[in-house]
Every structure is written in structure tokens, then in C-alpha cells.
C-alpha positions in Angstrom: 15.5 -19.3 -43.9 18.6 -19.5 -41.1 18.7 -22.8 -39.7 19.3 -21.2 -36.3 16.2 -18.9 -36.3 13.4 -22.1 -35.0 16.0 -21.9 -32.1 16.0 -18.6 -31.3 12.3 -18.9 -31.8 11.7 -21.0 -29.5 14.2 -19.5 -26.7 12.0 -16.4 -26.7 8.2 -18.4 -26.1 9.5 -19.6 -23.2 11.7 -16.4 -22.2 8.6 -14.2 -22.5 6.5 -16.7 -21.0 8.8 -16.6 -18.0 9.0 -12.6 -17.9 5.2 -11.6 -19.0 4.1 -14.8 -16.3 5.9 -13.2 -13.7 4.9 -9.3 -14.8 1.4 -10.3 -15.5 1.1 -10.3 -11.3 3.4 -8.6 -10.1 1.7 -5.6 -9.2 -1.6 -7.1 -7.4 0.8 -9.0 -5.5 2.4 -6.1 -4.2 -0.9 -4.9 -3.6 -2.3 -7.8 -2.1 0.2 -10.5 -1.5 3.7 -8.7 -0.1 2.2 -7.4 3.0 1.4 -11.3 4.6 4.4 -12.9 3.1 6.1 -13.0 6.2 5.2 -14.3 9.8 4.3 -10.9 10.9 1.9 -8.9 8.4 3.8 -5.5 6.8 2.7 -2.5 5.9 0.1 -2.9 3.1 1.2 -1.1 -0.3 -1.1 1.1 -2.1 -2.0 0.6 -5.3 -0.8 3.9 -6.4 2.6 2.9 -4.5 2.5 -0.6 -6.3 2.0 1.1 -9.4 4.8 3.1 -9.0 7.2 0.5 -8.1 5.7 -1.9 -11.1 7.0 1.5 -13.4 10.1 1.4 -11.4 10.8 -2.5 -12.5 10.3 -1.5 -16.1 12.0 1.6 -16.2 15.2 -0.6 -15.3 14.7 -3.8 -17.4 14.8 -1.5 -20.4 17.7 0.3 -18.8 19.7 -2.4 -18.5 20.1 -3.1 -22.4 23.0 -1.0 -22.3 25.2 -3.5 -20.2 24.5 -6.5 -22.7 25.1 -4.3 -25.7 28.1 -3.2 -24.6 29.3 -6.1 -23.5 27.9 -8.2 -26.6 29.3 -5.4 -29.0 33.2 -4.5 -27.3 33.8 -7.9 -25.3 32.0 -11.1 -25.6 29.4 -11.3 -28.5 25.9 -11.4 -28.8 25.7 -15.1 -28.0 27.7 -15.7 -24.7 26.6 -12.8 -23.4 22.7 -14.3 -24.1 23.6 -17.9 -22.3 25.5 -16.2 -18.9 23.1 -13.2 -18.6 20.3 -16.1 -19.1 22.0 -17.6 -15.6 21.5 -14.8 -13.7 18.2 -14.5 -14.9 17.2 -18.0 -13.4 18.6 -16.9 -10.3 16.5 -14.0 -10.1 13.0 -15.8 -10.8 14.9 -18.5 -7.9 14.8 -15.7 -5.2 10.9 -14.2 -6.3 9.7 -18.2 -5.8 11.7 -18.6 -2.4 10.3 -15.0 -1.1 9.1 -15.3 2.4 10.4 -18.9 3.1 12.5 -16.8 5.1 14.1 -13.7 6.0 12.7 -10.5 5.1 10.0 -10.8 1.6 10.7 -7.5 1.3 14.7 -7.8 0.2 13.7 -11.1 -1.5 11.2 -9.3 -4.0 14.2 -6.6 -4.3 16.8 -9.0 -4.9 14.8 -11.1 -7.5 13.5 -8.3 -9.5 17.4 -6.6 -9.1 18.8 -10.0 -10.8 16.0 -10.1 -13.6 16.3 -6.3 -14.4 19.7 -7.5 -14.9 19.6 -10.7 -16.8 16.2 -9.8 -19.2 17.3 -6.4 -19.8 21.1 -7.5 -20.6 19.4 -9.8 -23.0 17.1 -8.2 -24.9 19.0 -6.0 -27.2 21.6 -9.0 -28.1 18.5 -11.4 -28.9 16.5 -8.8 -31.3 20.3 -8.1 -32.5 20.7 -11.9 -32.8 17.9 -12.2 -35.1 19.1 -9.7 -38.0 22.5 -10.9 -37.6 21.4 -14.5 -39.5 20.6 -12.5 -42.5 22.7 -11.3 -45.6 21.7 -9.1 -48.7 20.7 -12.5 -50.1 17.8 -13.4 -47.3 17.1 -9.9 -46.2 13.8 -10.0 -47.9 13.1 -12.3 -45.4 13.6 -10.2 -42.1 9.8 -8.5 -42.0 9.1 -11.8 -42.0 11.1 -13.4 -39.7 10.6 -9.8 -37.6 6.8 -10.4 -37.6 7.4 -14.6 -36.6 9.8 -13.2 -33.7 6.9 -11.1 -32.1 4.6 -14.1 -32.6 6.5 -15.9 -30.6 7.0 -13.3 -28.0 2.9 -13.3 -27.4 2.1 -16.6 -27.8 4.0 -17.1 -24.4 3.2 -13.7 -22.9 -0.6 -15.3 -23.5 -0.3 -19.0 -22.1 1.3 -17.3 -19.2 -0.7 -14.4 -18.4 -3.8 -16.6 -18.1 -1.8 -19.2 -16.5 0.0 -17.6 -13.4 -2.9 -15.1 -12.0 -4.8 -18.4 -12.0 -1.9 -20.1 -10.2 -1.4 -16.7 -7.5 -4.9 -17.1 -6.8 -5.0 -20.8 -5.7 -1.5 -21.7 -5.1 0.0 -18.7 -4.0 2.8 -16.8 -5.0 5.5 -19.6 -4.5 4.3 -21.4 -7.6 3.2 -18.1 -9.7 6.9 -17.1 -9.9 8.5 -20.4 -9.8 6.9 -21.8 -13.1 7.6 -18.8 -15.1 11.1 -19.3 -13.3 11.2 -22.8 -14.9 10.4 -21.9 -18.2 13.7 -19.3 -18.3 15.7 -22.3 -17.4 14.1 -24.4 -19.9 14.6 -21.1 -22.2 18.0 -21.1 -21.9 18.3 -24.6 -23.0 17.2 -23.5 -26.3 19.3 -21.3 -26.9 22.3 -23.7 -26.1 21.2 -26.2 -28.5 21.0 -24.0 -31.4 24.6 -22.8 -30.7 25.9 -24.7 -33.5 23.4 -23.0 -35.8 23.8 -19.7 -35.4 26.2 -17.2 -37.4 27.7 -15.2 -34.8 29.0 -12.1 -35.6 32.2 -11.7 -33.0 32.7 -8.2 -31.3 33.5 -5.4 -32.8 36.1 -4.2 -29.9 37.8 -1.2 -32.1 35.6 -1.2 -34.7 32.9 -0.4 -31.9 34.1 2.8 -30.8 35.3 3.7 -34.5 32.1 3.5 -35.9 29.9 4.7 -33.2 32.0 7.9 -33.5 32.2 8.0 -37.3 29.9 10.2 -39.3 27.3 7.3 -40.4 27.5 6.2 -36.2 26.5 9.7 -35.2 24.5 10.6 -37.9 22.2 7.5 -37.3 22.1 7.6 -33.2 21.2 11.5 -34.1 18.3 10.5 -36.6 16.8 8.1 -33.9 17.2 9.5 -30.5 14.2 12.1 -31.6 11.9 9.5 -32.5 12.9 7.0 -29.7 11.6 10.4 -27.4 8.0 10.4 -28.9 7.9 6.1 -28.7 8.4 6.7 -24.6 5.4 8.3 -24.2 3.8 5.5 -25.8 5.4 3.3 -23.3 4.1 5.3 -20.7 0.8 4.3 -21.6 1.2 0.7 -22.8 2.8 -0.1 -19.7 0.1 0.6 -17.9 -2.2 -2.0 -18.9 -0.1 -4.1 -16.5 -1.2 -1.4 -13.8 -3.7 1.1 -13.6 -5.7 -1.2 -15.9 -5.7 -4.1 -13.4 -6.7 -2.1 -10.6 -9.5 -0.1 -13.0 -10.9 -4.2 -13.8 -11.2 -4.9 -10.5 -14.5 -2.1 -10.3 -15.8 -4.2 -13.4 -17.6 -7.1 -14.3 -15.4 -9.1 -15.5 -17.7 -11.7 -16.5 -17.0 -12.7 -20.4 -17.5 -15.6 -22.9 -19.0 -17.6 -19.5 -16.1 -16.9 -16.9 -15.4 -14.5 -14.5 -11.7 -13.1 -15.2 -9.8 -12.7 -12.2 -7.8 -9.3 -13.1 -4.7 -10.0 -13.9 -5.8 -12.4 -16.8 -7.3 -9.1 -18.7 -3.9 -8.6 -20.1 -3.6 -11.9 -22.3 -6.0 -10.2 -24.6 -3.5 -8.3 -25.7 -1.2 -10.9 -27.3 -3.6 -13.0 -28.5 -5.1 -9.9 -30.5 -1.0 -9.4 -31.6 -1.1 -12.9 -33.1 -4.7 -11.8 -34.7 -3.3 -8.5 -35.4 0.3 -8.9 -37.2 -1.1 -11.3 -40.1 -3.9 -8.7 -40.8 -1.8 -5.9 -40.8 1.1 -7.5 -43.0 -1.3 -9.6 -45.4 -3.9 -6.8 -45.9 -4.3 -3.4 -44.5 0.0 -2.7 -45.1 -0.8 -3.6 -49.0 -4.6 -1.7 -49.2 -3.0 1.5 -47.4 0.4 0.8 -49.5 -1.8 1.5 -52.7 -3.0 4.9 -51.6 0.2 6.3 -50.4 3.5 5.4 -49.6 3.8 3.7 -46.2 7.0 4.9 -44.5 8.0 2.8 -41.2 7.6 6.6 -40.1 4.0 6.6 -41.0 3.3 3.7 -39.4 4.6 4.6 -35.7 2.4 8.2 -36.3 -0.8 6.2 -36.6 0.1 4.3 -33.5 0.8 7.2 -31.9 -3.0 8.5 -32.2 -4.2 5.3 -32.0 -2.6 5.2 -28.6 -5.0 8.5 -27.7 -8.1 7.0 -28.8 -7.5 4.0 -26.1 -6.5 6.1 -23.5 -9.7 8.0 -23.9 -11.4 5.2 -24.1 -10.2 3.9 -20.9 -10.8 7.8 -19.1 -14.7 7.0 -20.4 -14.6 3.5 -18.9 -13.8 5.5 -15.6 -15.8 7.5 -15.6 -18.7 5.5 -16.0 -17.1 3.6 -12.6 -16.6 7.2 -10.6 -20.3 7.5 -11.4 -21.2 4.5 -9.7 -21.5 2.1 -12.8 -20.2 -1.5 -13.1 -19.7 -1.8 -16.5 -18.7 -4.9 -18.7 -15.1 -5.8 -18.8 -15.7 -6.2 -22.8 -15.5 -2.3 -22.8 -12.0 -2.0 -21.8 -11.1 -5.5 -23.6 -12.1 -2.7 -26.8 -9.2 -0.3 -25.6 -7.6 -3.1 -25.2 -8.2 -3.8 -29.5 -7.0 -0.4 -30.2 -4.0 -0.2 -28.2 -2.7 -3.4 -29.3 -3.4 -2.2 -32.8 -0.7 0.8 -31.9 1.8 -1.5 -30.9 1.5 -3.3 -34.0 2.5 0.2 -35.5 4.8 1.5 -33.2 7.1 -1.2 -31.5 7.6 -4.2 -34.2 7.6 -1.0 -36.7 10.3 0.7 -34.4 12.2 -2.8 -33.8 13.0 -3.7 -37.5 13.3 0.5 -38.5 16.3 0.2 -35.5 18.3 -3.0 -36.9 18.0 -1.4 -40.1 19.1 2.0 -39.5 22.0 1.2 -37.2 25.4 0.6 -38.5 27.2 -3.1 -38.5 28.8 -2.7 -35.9 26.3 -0.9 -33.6 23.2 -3.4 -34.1 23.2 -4.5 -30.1 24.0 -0.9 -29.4 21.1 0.6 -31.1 18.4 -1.8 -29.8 19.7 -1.4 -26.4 19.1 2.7 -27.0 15.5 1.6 -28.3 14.8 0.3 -25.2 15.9 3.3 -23.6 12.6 4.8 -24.8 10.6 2.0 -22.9 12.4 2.8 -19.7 12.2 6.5 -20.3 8.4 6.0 -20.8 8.2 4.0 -17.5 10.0 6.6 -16.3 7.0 8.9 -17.1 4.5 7.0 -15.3 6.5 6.0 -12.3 7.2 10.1 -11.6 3.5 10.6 -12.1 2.7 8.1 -9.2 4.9 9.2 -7.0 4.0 12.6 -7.4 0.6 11.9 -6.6 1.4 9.7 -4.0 0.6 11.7 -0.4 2.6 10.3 2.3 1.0 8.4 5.3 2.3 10.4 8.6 1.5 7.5 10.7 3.9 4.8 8.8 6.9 5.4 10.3 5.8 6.1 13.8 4.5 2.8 13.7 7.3 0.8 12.3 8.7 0.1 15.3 5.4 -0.1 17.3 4.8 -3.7 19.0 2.1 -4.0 22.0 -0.1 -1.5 23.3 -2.0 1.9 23.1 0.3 4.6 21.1 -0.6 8.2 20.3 0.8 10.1 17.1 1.0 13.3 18.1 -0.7 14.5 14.9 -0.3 17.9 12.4 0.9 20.2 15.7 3.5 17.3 16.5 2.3 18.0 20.6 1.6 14.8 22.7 -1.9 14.6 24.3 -3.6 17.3 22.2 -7.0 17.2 20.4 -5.3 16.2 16.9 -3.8 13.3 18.2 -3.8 9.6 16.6 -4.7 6.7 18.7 -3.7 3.2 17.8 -4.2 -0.1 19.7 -1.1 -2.8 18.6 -1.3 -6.7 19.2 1.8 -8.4 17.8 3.0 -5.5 15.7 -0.9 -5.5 14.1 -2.8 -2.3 14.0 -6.1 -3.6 15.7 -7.6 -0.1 15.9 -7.5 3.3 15.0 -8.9 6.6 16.8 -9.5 9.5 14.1 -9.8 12.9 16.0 -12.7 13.6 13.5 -14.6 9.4 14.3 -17.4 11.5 15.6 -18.4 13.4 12.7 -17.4 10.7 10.2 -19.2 8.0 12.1 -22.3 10.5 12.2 -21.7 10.7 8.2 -21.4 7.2 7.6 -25.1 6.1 9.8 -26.8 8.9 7.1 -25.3 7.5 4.6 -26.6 4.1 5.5 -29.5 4.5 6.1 -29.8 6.0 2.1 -28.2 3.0 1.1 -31.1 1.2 2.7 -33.7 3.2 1.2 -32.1 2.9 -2.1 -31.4 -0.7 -2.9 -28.2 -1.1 -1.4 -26.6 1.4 -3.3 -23.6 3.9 -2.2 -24.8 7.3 -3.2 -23.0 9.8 -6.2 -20.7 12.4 -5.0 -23.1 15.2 -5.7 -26.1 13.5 -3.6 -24.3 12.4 -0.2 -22.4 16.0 -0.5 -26.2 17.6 0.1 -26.7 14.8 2.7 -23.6 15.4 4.8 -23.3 19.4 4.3 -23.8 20.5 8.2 -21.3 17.9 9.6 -18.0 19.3 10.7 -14.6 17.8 11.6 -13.4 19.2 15.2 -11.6 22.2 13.2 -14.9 23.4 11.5 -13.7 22.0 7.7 -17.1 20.0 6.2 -16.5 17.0 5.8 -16.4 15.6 1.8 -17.3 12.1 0.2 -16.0 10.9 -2.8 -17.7 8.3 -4.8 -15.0 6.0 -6.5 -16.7 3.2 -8.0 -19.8 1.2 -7.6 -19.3 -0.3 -3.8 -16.7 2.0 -2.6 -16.4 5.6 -1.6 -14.1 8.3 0.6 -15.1 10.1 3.3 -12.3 12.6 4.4 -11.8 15.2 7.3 -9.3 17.4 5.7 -7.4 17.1 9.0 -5.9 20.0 11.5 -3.8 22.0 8.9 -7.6 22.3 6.7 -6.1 21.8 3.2 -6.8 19.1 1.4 -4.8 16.7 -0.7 -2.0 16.6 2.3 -0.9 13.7 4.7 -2.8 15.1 7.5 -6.2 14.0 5.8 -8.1 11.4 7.3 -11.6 9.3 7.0 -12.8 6.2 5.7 -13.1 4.1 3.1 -16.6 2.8 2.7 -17.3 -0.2 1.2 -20.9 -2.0 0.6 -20.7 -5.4 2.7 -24.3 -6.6 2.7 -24.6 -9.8 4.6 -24.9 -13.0 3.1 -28.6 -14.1 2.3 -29.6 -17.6 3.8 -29.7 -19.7 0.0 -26.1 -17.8 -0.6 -23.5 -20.4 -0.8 -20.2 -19.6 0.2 -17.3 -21.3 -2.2 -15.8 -24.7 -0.3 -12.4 -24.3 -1.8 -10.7 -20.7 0.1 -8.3 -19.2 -2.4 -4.3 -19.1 -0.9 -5.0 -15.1 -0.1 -8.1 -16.2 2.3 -6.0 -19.5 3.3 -3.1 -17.2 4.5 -5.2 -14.5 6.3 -6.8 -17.2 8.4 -3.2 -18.5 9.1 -2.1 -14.8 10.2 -5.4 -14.6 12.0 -6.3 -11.7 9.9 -10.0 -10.5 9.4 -11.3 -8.7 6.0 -12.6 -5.4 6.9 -16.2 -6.4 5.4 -16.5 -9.5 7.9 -15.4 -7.2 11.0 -18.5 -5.3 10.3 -22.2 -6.1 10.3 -23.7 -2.5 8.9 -24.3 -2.3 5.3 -21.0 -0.4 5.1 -18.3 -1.4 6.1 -15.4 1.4 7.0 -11.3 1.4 6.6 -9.9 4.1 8.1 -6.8 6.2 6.5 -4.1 8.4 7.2 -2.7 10.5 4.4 -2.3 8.1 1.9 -4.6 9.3 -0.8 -3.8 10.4 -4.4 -3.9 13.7 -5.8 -4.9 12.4 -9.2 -7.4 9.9 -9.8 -10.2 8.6 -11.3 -11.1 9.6 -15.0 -8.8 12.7 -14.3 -5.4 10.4 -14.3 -6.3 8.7 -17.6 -7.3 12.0 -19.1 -4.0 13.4 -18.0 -2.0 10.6 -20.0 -4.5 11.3 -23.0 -4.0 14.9 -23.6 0.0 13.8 -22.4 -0.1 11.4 -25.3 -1.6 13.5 -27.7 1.0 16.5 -27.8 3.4 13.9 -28.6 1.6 12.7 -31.4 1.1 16.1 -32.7 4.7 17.3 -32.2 5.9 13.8 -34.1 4.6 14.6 -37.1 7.0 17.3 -38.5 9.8 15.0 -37.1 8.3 12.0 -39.5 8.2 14.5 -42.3 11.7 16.0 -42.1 13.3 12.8 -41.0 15.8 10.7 -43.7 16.6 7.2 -43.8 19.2 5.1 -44.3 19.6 1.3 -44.2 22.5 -1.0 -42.6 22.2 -4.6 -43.3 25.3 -7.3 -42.1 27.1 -8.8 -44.6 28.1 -11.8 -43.3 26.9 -15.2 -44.7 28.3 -18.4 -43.0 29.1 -19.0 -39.0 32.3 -17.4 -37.7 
């Protein structure tokens, strides 16, 4: 075994710990946490918005790749490249942990994640490079191996710090749920710097770069995997999103397993604790049973995943469904998609990493992981175009961005001051205090019926189908009826389809109706207040449930909305997923191989 590889091991526990820590809540604080990071609350995000801009962050970590392998290949070497890119890196988790000590959150977030996109993405395709680079034709038996050990340690941090910093967001805040994964990268880097005089390092190809990228076997390789680096994106698009939409899909589920309640963000560590589970069982026993059957092609492999990536998604679609219709389910349900996915990414990505060192050409090694990792930001790519499509835009955001004090009207769809479709907000210190819907008649009408049948029926919001018979003769000031959507247990939509009377458009407006029963007398409420609750009482900020003391409780929007939700967005990504496992398989059949392996032996 290379004496440098316990090094490089332990550089990437505590690099992934650092990147997955800080991922791993990165999108409910957008959702949660951005908007009161500053003396003066912002804008709150979406989640559909959040999930875009999460998508967004991925699609250029795994874009970046291409500066560190050209750099690492042409210039400077894989190593050097590693320790200064590691700098910036550090800087960038520096400016996520000082966000909103002062200046503008927003441009600290955008800074922070700018410098990580930067230093993890210039990164990854010289460390996985780094790794083949210690063997020779007399070790290479070794690689799967050491392939296998290299994603092992990649999970075990992604675990300890995916239960670690939601825990840390929750009570501590966000200053201390980015800065310890920002300590770790430092720590990280030291590592790497200690094993410097272990490593065989492969120097820069400079000519022999652009020679053999442009030779035949150059070519002929980048032309063999650009095909099947197409159908792994769509995978990404849905693995990716268990740092997403699955969050926000927990959140409507009882998350109460083994004897602790999960806060949402911790869901994900399942996942590589199942890869450490996972990679022994596949390489010790189902690789060897299957092996004696038929011949098990790397190609093969990444096809399995592929349709194992369709069975979770549907899962997940199911799981949805069972929360559109008003169910809590178990959070062990989705921790099952969460078995079957991680079961495709056995298949596909550590199959995909080592069929990529091996298929590119000496001099290209960097080159051709940092093209794999095209795939994952082409997949995020995917998903962030699907949110922002089905984002509708807010009318009312801009008009009030430079709002302060006072009553202001938005002259609403027929963009007229002082006519019936107008918007009415009341502003104290830049906060929205209220809002006057031109339709708050009817929906106020709407929401005492459906009170009092959430009275008569055990606290319960009712299904789609039975408030729509409830609600039928109530129209909005243009004659439209007015139509609720249930969208999980304790929350449901009640939407005016506004002046223009088409729905799905930024002119929509209603409520979102949440169950806020009061407390009974024996209910305790917790003594120690989270730093979310901590910080609203600072900003002098109210929950919506405690402004209200009806059974429902109502949020009033603007546009806003999503076209595609609810069990229909996950079914889209299923039947999405599963032309592109169909489509892969004449590609697998038709595809040829043929292996690159360094020759080098001792340290340059």
C-alpha cells in the first residue's frame, strides 16, 4: 500500500466533513435563517427559491473542477494546486461563519459560497486524481480497494457532520454551524501538508497535455465518456436533492425514530452511514454472487443504479402523496428511499469514479475527473432550471424593497393607483406588519367554514376534495371561485386566482392555513428557546401561529406559489429518470473499453 494514501485519507474525512457539514444546512437556512441575519429582517426565501439556489451552489462546485485540472495538469501539479486551492477554501467557510456580523448577509453568503465553489471544486478532480497517481502496474490490484477506503472516508465525515451541524444551527446558530465545518478544512489541509513528503507526484504534463488530449487515444476516450457522463447527470439531479426537496418533504413527517425526534437536516446522515454499510456488502458479496451469473461490467453496474435511482424517486412521489392527502407518516418510510438510493450511488458514482481514472490517458487523469464532475453540475443544472421554472414571481417584492414607514398601495394586475385590485400594506421599520388582499372578504368567509369543520372533526384541516364542496359558492371580487389546496397534514392553500382569472400567475393571492391549536393547560412549553426563536424575539418578530388565536392560523401571499408540486414534482423527476435509464442501455451495450494506468513508481 502507498505510504502517502493514510494521508490523503485522512485529508478528505475532514474535507468532507467541512463541505457535507456546511451543505447539510445550507438550504433550511436560506429558508429559515438568511432572512433575520441582519438588523433589519429580509425578504424571506421560498423553499422552492432556496432549492433552486442550493442546485445553483452545486451546479458550480462541480463546475469548477475544470480550473484545478487544468491548472494541476498544464501548470502546477496535482499537489500544489490541492494545498493553495485548500486556502481559499478556508477563506470561504471564514466569510459563511462571519455572515451578518456585519454588512449585508446577503453578499456574505455569496461571497463564501463563491470562494468554496472555488476552492472544493478546484480540488476535487486533483485529489480523486491524486489517489490513482500512487499506484503502478505492480499495486494496481490495489485501487478498488483503496477506491472503496477513499469513499469510506468521504462518508464517515459527511455522517459525523451532517448530525453534528443541524444540531449546532438549531441551538447555536448559524455562526458556529459554518464555522466548525470551517475548522475542520483548515485542520484538512494540514493533512495534506504532512503527507507531502509521501506522496509520488506526478509533475504537469504542460505539452504533453495538449498532445495527448488531442491525440487519437485523448479523443477517443473523452468521446467514449461524455455519453455516459450525460445519463450519470440525471442521476445527480435526483441525488442531489435529498439535500433539498427531501428536507423540506421531512419537515410534514414524523420524524420520530429509534427514540429521538430528527430535526430535518440530520435525515441526510443516513445516507453515508448506509455507504459504509453498503460498499463492504456490495464488494465482499453481492459483486462476487452476481459476478458468477454474468459478467459484471463497471457499465452494468451504473445501469442498475440508474433504475434503482427510479424505484426511490417513486418511492419518495408515494411518500407525498400520502402527505398531500393529509397523512403524517413515519420518517422511516423515506429513511427506505433513502436505502435504495444510496444503494444506486454505490453503483453509479464510486463505479463511475474508478471506470474514469482508468479510462483516461496518463496525462489527462485530473482532466477527466474534472469532466466527471461536469455530469454532477449538469445534473444540478437540471434541478435548478426545474425550480426556477416553477417558481411564480411575487409582484409585490420589489415594490416593497424600498418601502420603510407607512400605508403603501400596489397598484395590483391593472397597474392603476386606487382601484379595486389594489394591495394594501402597513410598514413599521421596513417590516410588513399587514397585508390587505382585495379578495380578504371571501377568503376570510372561506377560512371561518373551514374552521368550524376543523372543530367538528378533531382538529383536522380538511382533503382538497371535501373543503372544495364546502367553499363552492364563495367568489373573489372578479367572480373566479375560490380553490383550497390541501398540502400536508396541518397546512393548506386557499387562493383567489387574482384580477387577470388564470391561475398559476403572480397575480394569485390567499392564504396559507396552518392548524395552531392553543396550548392545553398540563402542556409544557420547552425552557431552553432554540437560536431561531432567540433571534425572532431579538428582531421583535411574532410566528404567524402565536399572532392568531383561531384554530387556523393564516399567511397571506402574493404570487409566489409553484407550478409543480406535491407528488407531481417527484413523479416528474421519476418518469425524467427513467427515460434515461432506458435510453443507457444500448449505450452500455455498444460502448468499448480501454484502460490507462500511470507508470510511475517512486516520488518525482
Amino acid at each position: 500500500m502507498p505510504k502517502g494514501i493514510p494521508y490523503i485519507i485522512c485529508n478528505e474525512i475532514a474535507e468532507r466533513f467541512s463541505f457535507y457539514g456546511m451543505k447539510a444546512v445550507l438550504t433550511i437556512f436560506m429558508a429559515q435563517y438568511l432572512w433575520l441575519m441582519g438588523d433589519v429582517p429580509m425578504e424571506q426565501m421560498s423553499e422552492v427559491e432556496a432549492s433552486a439556489n442550493y442546485h445553483k451552489f452545486n451546479k458550480w462546485v462541480y463546475l469548477t473542477p475544470f480550473i484545478g485540472a487544468l491548472l494541476a495538469d498544464i501548470i502546477f501539479g496535482k499537489y500544489k494546486v490541492i494545498i493553495w486551492l485548500s486556502l481559499v477554501y478556508c477563506m470561504g467557510h471564514a466569510c459563511l461563519a462571519f455572515m451578518g456580523v456585519t454588512g449585508s448577509a446577503g453578499w456574505w453568503l455569496f461571497a463564501g459560497l463563491a470562494l468554496i465553489c472555488l476552492g472544493s471544486g478546484g480540488i476535487k478532480p486533483c485529489v480523486s486524481a491524486h489517489v490513482g497517481d500512487q499506484f503502478g502496474p505492480k499495486n494496481q490490484d490495489l485501487l478498488t480497494k483503496v477506491f472503496n477506503w477513499f469513499y469510506f472516508g468521504i462518508n464517515l465525515g459527511s455522517f459525523v457532520s451532517t448530525l453534528l451541524t443541524p444540531w449546532l444551527l438549531e441551538w447555536y446558530g448559524p455562526h458556529w454551524a459554518f464555522g466548525v465545518p470551517g475548522g475542520l478544512m483548515a485542520l484538512a489541509t494540514i493533512f495534506f501538508w504532512m503527507g507531502r513528503n509521501k506522496f509520488i507526484h506526478i509533475p504537469p504534463g504542460k505539452n504533453d497535455f495538449a498532445e495527448e488530449l488531442f491525440s487519437k487515444d485523448g479523443m477517443m476516450a473523452i468521446a467514449r465518456l461524455l455519453p455516459l457522463y450525460l445519463f450519470v447527470a440525471f442521476f445527480w439531479a435526483l441525488f442531489d436533492q435529498t439535500g433539498s426537496s427531501w428536507i423540506f418533504q421531512s419537515q410534514d413527517m414524523n420524524r420520530q425514530f429509534l427514540g429521538r425526534e430528527w430535526l430535518p437536516s440530520q435525515i441526510q446522515a443516513i445516507n453515508p452511514i448506509l455507504i459504509l454499510i453498503l460498499v463492504p456488502i456490495f464488494s465482499l458479496f453481492i459483486y462476487p454472487q452476481i459476478g458468477k451469473l454474468v459478467r459484471l461490467t463497471p457499465l452494468r453496474k451504473i445501469g442498475a443504479g440508474l433504475f434503482l435511482t427510479v424505484v426511490s424517486f417513486a418511492m419518495i412521489a408515494m411518500i407525498q402523496l400520502s402527505i398531500s392527502a393529509g397523512s403524517t407518516p413515519n420518517i422511516g418510510w423515506q429513511l427506505l428511499a433513502y436505502l435504495v438510493i444510496t444503494a444506486a450511488e454505490v453503483l453509479v458514482s464510486i463505479v463511475c469514479l474508478e471506470y474514469s481514472y482508468t479510462q483516461a490517458p496518463k496525462n489527462l487523469k485530473s482532466f477527466i475527473m474534472a469532466v466527471f464532475f461536469l455530469s454532477v453540475s449538469f445534473g444540478n443544472q437540471i434541478t435548478e432550471s426545474v425550480n426556477n421554472f416553477i417558481q411564480i414571481e411575487d409582484p409585490t417584492v420589489k415594490f416593497l424593497s424600498d418601502k420603510k414607514e407607512g400605508l403603501h398601495r400596489h397598484p395590483g394586475f391593472d397597474q392603476k393607483a386606487d382601484t379595486t385590485d389594489d394591495i394594501i400594506f402597513t410598514l413599521e421599520e421596513g417590516k410588513v406588519t399587514e397585508t390587505v388582499l382585495p379578495a380578504q372578504s371571501s377568503l376570510d368567509e372561506a377560512v371561518k367554514i373551514l374552521t368550524q369543520w376543523a372543530q367538528n372533526n378533531g382538529n383536522t384541516l380538511p382533503t382538497t376534495e371535501e373543503a372544495s364542496s364546502m367553499i363552492t359558492a364563495l367568489k373573489d371580487p372578479w367572480g373566479q371561485p375560490l380553490q383550497y389546496t390541501r398540502l400536508a397534514s396541518k397546512t393548506s392553500r386557499l387562493t383567489s386566482i387574482g384580477p387577470d382569472k388564470e391561475a398559476e400567475t403572480p397575480w394569485d393571492q390567499g392564504y396559507i392555513l396552518t392548524i395552531a391549536a392553543p396550548e392545553t393547560p398540563t402542556e409544557k412549553k420547552p425552557t431552553k428557546k432554540t437560536w431561531l426563536e432567540k433571534r425572532k424575539a431579538e428582531l421583535g418578530i411574532k410566528d404567524e401561529a402565536s399572532k392568531s388565536s383561531e384554530l387556523i392560523s393564516t399567511k397571506v401571499f402574493t404570487g409566489g406559489q409553484a407550478k409543480l408540486e406535491g407528488p407531481a414534482y417527484y413523479w416528474f423527476f421519476t418518469g425524467l429518470m427513467l427515460a434515461a435509464a432506458i435510453i443507457f442501455i444500448p449505450y452500455a451495450i455498444f460502448s468499448k473499453e480501454k484502460s490507462h494506468m500511470q507508470t510511475q513508481e517512486s516520488t518525482d
